[in-house]
C-alpha positions, 0 to 999 in steps of 0.5 A: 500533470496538467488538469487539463488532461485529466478533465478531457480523460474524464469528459471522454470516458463520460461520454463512452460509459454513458450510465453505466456504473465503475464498480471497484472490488477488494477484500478490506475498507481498512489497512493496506494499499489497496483500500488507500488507494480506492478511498482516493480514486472514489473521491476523485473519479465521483468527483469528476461526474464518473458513477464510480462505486466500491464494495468490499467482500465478506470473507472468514478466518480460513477464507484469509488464509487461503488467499494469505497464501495466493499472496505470498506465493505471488510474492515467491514466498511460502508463508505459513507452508499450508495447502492450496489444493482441492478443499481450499479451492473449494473453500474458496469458491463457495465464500465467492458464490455467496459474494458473487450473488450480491455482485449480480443483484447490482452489476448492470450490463454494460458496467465495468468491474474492477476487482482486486487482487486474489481475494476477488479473482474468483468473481471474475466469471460472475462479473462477465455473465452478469454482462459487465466488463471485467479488469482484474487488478493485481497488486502484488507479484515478483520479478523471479517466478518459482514453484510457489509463483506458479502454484498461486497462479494455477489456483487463479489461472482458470478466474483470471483468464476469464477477465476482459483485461489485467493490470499490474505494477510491474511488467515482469509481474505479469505471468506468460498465459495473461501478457496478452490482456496486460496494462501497466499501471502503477498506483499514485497517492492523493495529495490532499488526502489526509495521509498526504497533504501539508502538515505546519511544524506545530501540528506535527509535533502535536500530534506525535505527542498526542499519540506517544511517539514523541515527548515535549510539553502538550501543544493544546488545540495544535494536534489539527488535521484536515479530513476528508470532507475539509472539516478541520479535527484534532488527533485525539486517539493514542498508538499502542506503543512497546518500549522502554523508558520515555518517548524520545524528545522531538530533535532526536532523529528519528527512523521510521518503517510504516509498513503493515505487520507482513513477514515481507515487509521485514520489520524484523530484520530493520530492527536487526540492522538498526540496532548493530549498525545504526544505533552505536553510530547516531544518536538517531531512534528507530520507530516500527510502525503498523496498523492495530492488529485488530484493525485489518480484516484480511491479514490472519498473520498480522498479530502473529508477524507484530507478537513476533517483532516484540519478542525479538525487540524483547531478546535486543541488548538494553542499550538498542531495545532503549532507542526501538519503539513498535507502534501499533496506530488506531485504525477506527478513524480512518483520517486519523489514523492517515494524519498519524501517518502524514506527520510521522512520515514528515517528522522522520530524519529518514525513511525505511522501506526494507521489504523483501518483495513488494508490488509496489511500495505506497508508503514509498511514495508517500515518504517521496511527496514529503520529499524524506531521504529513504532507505529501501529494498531494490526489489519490484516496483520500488526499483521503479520508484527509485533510481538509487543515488536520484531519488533515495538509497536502494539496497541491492540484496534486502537481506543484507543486514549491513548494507542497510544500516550503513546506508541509513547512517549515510543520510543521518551523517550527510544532510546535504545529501537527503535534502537532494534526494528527498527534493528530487522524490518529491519532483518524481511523484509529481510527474508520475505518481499522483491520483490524477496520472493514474486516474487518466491511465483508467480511463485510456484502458476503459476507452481501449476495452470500450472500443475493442468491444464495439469493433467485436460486435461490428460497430 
């Protein structure tokens, strides 16, 4: 988009907000899409004169688990089977009352509080009677409602009600009661993030050596990146990695899901696809990749979903579990950590994204700036993202073990066709998925919500 309107969006949205402070709320600071995505829009909403902030909820084990469950019955998905009735309804509004007094001693009236999926939804109430304007932002959902669906949104109908409007990814996410106060907005990336900006072929190399995922000789002093604040560092961490034998060398193909360890981001059933389908047909590696499972305060499964993985990696047939590696990344430097990412995403021959559900696939996006052929689920926003044959592969149904593989062995045999693929990506996250694009859309919904207010009050 031109910078031109995203310096009117933000002169004009200056200009309405007068002093008043944007409060953004989540449950984490590390490790999954929300936070990514508010690292960036702080940066850039600051950096447009915006007086933008971001706190972060305390929560414990069973708080998590509660709003573990919220999550995947969003999703349709019964997670770990347990309760969401009255004790873990109550559980949940008394770590929010704690929450919700620190939200009151800094939220001034005339604020705008955005607050982040389920974790949050509970400080809906106290973000409006301390005078605020209220967004609730739901990352996650499903296209087909069931009993788990409508369960979550009875535990969160009374909160969200309350919220001046909602946002979603998707519009068949939105549930009937909260059409009326709905915006669509897709999430974006930042394309000078570390995660995202230009990586040289040395550095890339460099760096996958320097964590273990790749072999070659030490490229000294090339394992660079630029971190947020433009100072120029080196990789100096090393992943956790499971596998047998050496690192693959650089030319080997490598396949790469980057996805957190989630039971819906299906690890499993890539590893599964990969090692009947694709491994005696190439000569191509497959790397499954996530955050250290200390690494991300509100998912209690993580360890679970990535133990799991590693028992079913372990039961694999020699020849398959020899060309599987499961890489856990560190996550106590955040640039870092995104610069791992960047050069895995750049280096991989193609990228997976098999998720069973999926609000909206980040990683997605992120692979499509760095214009790699795909393979991902048609499920939620990915079908957005993609228009399979345009822009990457798309799975029909993502448990279909064989039509994954097949269709990463389509890429890995025809590099005609991923160059066109991936260069038509990239082109798509310029017109519709950059910080920038998703920064003006904030500020049309503040103006709308702004001037709805003045109307009400007779102005």
């Amino acid at each position: 988009m031109d910078t031109a309107e995203l310096e009117v969006a933000a002169e004009t949205t200056r200009d309405l907000l007068g002093p008043a402070t944007i409060w953004h709320v989540n449950s984490t600071a590390a490790g999954g899409g929300v936070a990514e995505i508010l690292r960036s829009l702080l940066g850039y909403s600051r950096g447009s004169g915006l007086d933008t902030r971001w706190l972060v909820v305390a929560g414990e084990e069973r708080f998590f688990q509660v709003t573990k469950r919220l999550h995947n019955g969003l999703h349709g998905n019964e997670g770990d089977g347990g309760p969401l009735a009255g004790a873990e309804r109550d559980h949940y509004s008394a770590v929010l009352a704690a929450a919700a007094d620190g939200l009151r001693s800094v939220v001034d009236a005339g604020d705008i509080v955005v607050l982040h999926d389920p974790q949050t939804a509970g400080l809906v109430p106290a973000a409006r009677a301390a005078g605020a304007t209220v967004i609730w932002r739901c990352h996650i959902g499903t296209d087909e409602s069931n009993r788990l669906v409508e369960r979550s949104w009875r535990f969160l109908a009374r909160d969200v009600r309350a919220a001046d409007a909602v946002i979603f990814s998707r519009a068949s996410h939105v549930p009937p009661f909260l059409r009326d106060r709905a915006r669509i907005i897709p999430p974006s990336i930042d394309p000078l993030s570390p995660k995202n900006i230009e990586l040289d072929d040395p550095s890339i190399l460099a760096i996958l050596h320097r964590v273990g995922v790749v072999a070659g000789s030490p490229l000294s002093g090339w394992a660079r990146f630029v971190d947020r604040f433009g100072s120029v560092r080196s990789v100096e961490s090393v992943a956790e990695i499971v596998r047998d034998g050496p690192a693959p060398d650089a030319d080997t193909p490598l396949v790469v899901q980057i996805s957190r360890w989630d039971r819906l981001k299906d690890m499993d059933g890539v590893m599964a696809a990969f090692a009947a389908a694709v491994a005696p047909a190439t000569g191509a590696n497959l790397a499954l990749v996530g955050p250290s499972v200390t690494g991300v305060s509100d998912d209690p499964e993580g360890a679970e979903v990535y133990h799991d993985c590693v028992e079913r990696w372990r039961a694999l047939p020699d020849a398959a579990r020899g060309r599987i590696q499961l890489v856990c990344l560190p996550m106590a430097d955040l640039d870092e950590n995104g610069a791992i990412v960047n050069a895995l995403q750049r280096h991989a021959a193609v990228v997976v994204q098999k998720s069973l559900e999926e609000g909206f696939g980040l990683t997605v996006t992120e692979a499509m700036w760095k214009a790699r052929p795909i393979v991902a689920s048609r499920v939620g926003g990915i079908q957005d993202q993609i228009v399979d044959g345009d822009h990457g592969l798309l799975i029909d149904d993502p448990t279909d073990l064989d039509a994954c593989g097949a269709a990463v062995c389509t890429l890995l045999g025809d590099p005609s066709l991923a160059d066109r693929l991936g260069r038509a990506a990239r082109q798509r996250v310029i017109s519709d998925y950059l910080t920038a694009r998703h920064l003006v859309r904030y500020a049309e919904l503040f103006a709308d919500l702004r001037t709805g207010e003045a109307m009400a009050a007779g102005c």
